[in-house]
C-alpha positions in Angstrom: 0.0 0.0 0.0 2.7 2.3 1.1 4.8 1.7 -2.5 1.1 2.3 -4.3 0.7 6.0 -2.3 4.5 6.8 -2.7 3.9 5.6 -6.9 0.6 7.7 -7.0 2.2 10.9 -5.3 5.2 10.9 -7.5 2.8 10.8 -10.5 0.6 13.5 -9.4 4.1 15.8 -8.2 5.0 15.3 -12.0 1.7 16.6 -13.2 1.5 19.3 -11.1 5.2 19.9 -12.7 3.8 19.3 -15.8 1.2 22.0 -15.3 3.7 24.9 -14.1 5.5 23.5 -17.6 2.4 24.4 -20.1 1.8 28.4 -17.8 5.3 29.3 -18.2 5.2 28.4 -22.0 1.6 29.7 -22.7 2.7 32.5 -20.8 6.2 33.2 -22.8 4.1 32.8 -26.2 1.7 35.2 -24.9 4.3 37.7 -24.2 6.1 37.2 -27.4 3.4 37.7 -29.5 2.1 41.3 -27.5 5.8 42.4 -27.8 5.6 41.8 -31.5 2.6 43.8 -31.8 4.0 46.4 -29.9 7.4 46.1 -31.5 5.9 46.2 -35.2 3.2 48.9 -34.6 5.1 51.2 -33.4 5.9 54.3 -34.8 9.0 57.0 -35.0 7.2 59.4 -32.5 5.5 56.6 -30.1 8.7 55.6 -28.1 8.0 57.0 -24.9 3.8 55.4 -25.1 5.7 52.3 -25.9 7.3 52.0 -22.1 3.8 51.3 -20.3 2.9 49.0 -22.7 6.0 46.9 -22.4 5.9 47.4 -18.8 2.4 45.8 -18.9 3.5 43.1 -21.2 6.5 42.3 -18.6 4.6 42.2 -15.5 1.9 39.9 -17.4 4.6 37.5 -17.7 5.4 38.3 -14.7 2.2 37.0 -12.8 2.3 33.9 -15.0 5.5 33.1 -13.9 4.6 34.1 -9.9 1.4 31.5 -11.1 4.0 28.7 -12.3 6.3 29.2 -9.1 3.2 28.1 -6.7 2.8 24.9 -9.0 6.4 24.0 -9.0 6.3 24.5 -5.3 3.4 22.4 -5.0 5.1 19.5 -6.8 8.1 20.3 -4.0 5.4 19.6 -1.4 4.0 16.5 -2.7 7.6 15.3 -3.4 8.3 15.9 0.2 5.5 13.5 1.2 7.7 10.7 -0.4 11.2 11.4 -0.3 12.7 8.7 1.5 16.1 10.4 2.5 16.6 13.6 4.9 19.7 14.6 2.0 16.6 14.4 -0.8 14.3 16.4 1.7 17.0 19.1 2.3 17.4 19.6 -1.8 13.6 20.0 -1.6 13.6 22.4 1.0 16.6 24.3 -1.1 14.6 24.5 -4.1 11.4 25.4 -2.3 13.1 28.4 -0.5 14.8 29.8 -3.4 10.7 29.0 -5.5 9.3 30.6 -2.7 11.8 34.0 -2.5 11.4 34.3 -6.5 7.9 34.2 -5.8 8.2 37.0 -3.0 10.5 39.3 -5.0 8.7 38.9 -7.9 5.4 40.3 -6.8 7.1 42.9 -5.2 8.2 44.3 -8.2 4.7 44.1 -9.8 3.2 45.6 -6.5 5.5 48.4 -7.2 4.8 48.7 -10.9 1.3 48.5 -10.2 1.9 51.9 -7.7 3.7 53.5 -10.8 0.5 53.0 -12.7 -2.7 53.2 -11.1 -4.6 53.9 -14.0 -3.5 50.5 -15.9 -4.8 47.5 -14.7 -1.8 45.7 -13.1 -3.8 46.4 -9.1 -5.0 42.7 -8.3 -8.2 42.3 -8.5 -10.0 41.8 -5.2 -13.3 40.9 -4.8 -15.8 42.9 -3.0 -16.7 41.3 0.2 -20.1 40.9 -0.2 -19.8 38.4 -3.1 -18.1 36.0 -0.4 -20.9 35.4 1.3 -22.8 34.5 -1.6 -23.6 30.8 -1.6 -23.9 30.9 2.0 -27.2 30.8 4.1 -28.9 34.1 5.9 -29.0 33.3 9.8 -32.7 33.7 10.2 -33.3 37.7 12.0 -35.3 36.0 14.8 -35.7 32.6 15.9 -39.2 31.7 17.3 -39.1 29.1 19.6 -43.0 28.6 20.3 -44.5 25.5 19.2 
């Protein structure tokens, strides 16, 4: 039983993996084909309106990757689960850490690119906190308790 969980973890670590794989490439085609737009519309006199929009375009890819880093570290958590030796879970703690600082200094920078630009739409999006509480039940106002 133990060899069938420590079989079925490593397969589900390598599509979690496998996952992070296709964001970072969908992302990197994404951002290849904006910066070719950008890059072949532009004109003489649009060089300075070209630095928000490759600014945007970097910090798109830069929340794809952010998105990627949770998934690879994800796969470092389910690897964890089975490693058998403490030298294989010290590599996975190393690679987690430096995932995990990436991660952090990464959305620092598009927190601060998102102050640079309030009018673009690089703010996260939160969600008003009234939609939370959508699917669940009102407490009744008043409960009778007369039967």
């Amino acid at each position: 039983m133990e060899t069938l969980f420590k079989l079925w973890t490593g397969y589900l670590a390598s599509g979690v993996e496998g996952i992070a794989g296709l964001l970072i490439a969908f992302a990197a085609l994404q951002a290849t084909f904006r910066a070719l737009l950008l890059f072949f519309r532009r004109t003489e006199g649009e060089v300075s309106s070209q630095e928000p929009a490759t600014e945007n375009i970097r910090l798109r890819l830069g929340r794809w990757l952010a998105l990627a880093l949770e998934f690879e570290l994800g796969a470092d958590i389910l690897r964890t689960a089975i490693a058998p030796t403490w030298a294989e879970i010290g590599q996975l703690a190393a690679i987690a850490t430096i995932r995990t600082l990436l991660n952090y200094f990464l959305q620092k920078e598009i927190d601060r690119a998102a102050l640079r630009q309030p009018e673009s739409n690089l703010q996260a999006y939160t969600p008003p906190l009234s939609s939370l509480f959508n699917g669940i039940p009102k407490v009744p106002k008043k409960i009778d308790n007369t039967l």
